[in-house]
N, C-alpha and C positions, 0 to 999 in steps of 0.2 A: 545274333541271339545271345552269344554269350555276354557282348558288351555292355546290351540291355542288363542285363544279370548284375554285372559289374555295378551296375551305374545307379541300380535299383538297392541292392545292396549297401554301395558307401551312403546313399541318401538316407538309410535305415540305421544304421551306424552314427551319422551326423545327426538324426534328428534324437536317437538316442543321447548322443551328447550333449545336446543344447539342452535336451527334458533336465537332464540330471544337476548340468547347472544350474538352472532356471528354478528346481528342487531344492539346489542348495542356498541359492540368493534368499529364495521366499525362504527358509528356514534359517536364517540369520536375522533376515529381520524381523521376521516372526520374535526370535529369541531378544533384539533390539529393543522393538516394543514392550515386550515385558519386561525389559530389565527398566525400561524408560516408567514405565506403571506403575510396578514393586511389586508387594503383595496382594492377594487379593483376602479380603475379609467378607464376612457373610454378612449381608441385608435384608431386614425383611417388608417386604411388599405387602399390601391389601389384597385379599383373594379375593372381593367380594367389595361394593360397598357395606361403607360402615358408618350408620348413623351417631350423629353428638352423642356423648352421655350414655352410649351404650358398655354395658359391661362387656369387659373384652378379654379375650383366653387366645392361645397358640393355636386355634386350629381355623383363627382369622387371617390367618398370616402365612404366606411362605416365603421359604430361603432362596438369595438369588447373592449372586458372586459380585464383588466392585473392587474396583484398584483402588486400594490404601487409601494415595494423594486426592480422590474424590471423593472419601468419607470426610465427611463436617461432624464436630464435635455431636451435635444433638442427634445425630444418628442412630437409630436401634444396632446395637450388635448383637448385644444377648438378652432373649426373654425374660431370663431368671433374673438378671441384674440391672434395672435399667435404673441409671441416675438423675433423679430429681432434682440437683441442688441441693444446698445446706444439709450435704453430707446426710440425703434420705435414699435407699435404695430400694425398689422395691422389684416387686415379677408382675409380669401382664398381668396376671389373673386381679390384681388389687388393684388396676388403673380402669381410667375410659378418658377417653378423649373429648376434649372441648371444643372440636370444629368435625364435622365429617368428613372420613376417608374415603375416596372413592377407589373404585378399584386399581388396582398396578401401583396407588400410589406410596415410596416408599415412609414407610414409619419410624418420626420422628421425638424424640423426648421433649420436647418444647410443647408439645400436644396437650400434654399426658399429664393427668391429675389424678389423686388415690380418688378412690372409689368412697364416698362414707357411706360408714354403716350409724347413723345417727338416728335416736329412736326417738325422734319427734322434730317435727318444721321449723321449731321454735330454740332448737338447740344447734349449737355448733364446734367447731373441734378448734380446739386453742395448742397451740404446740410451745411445748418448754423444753428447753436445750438444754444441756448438761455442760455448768460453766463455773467460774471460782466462786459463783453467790448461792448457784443451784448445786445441788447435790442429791443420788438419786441411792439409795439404801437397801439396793435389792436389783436383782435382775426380772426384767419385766418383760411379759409379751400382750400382745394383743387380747382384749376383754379382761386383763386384769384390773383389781377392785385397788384404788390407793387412796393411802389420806396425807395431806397436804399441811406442812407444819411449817408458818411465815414466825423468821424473829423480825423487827421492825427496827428501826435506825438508834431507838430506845434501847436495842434489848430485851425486848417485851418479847418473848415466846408463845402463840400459840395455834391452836389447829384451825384452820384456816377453812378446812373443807372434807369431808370422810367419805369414802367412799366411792370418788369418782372413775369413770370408768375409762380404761384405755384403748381408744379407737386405733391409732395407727404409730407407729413406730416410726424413730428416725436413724438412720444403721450406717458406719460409716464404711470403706472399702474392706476393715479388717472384720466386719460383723460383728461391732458392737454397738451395743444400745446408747446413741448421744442426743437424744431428744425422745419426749412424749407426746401424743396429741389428746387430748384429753375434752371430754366430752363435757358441756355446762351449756345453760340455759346461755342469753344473749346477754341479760344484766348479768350474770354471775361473770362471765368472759370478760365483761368490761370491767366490774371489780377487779379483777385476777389481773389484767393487761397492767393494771394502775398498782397493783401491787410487784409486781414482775419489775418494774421501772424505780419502785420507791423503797423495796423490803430489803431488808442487811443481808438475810439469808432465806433460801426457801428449800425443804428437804420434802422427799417422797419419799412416803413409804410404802412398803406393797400390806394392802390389807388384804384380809380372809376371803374365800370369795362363798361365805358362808350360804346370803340371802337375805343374811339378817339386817335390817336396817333400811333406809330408803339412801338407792344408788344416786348419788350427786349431793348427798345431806351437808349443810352447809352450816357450820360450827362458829358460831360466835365466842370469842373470847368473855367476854362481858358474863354469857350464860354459862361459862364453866368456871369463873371466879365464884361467880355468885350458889352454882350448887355446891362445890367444896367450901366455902365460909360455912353456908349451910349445915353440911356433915359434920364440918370441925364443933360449929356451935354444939348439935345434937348430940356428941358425942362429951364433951364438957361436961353437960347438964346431966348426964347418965352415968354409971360403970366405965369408965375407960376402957375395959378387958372385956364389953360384954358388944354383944352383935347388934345393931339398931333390926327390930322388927318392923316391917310394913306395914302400916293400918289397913283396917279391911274395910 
């Protein structure tokens, strides 16, 4: 009886020892594996599908865990800042997506296009970057009113466009403003493209965002020679010192 005891014991003892190493092995290479991994960073997954073109926000998405070495550049990391290229940054809320997400699947910036906010079918968003030819004369955000001043390879100086609106922003990792997207009809974009390519210089300025005026108003040089000749003339022919009155 008592050998029994004995015998039943050291086997209690032995299997005790084997758990403890067989505890420690798996806990080496546990620790193996993750040094083999690295870190891990957050990804986020589709909760839900999610249709093309749908406007899309953070409570489409949830967080799941990945090793480092298996994040690809296009990868979402973070909601608030995902990069678009050409130095554009923006947050889910101002994206959708140009293929459907189905569910689980993870979310990638290659997807991912701004969202326009463009107030008519017939309009579209032109983006101008902040370069040695461009020059931008103010700090701008989104739905501001600007007007658009081309010198030409002349030297010719003048306002090209008043009033156009600012659809979306192009921001670089330090949160500054290095491009506009700016909203015009289809011909007007083509004008602007052709001048963007040919003009000396082109400045922006942030205009009022009074009401006053019609938003996208497109400024011929020709028609502001022609009304200041005008004043000059009428003003000649009068009082130098006195006010031109409006006819009624």
């Amino acid at each position: 009886m008592q050998d029994a005891k004995r015998r039943a014991l050291l086997f209690l003892v032995v299997a005790l020892l084997l758990s403890a190493i067989a505890g420690y092995m798996f806990l080496q290479k546990s620790m193996a594996v993750d040094a083999e991994l690295g870190d891990f960073v957050p990804v986020y997954v589709a909760k839900e599908n999610i249709d093309s073109r749908k406007p899309l926000s953070s409570e489409m998405f949830e967080q799941k865990a990945m090793p480092r070495q298996y994040v690809e550049g296009s990868i979402v990391t973070d909601l608030n800042s995902i990069s678009l290229g050409q130095e554009q940054i923006a947050s889910i809320g101002q994206l959708v997506s140009v293929v459907p997400l189905a569910k689980g699947e993870i979310l990638t910036a290659n997807v991912l296009k701004r969202e326009t906010e463009l107030r008519s079918g017939n309009h579209r968003m032109v983006m101008l970057f902040k370069s040695d030819r461009v020059g931008f004369d103010d700090n701008f955000n989104q739905r501001d009113l600007v007007d658009i001043i081309v010198t030409d390879k002349n030297m010719k100086t003048s306002i090209y466009m008043k009033n156009v609106e600012v659809v979306a922003l192009g921001i670089d990792a330090n949160k500054n403003v290095t491009g506009l997207g700016l909203e015009m009809t289809l011909e007007e974009a083509a004008n602007f493209i052709g001048i963007q390519n040919t003009a000396a210089s082109i400045r922006v300025l942030k205009a009022p965002n009074t009401g006053d005026g019609k938003i996208g108003e497109k400024e011929g040089a020709k028609k502001q020679i022609k009304q200041s000749d005008q004043k000059s003339t009428t003003n000649t022919q009068g009082n130098p010192m006195e006010t031109d009155t409006p006819q009624q």
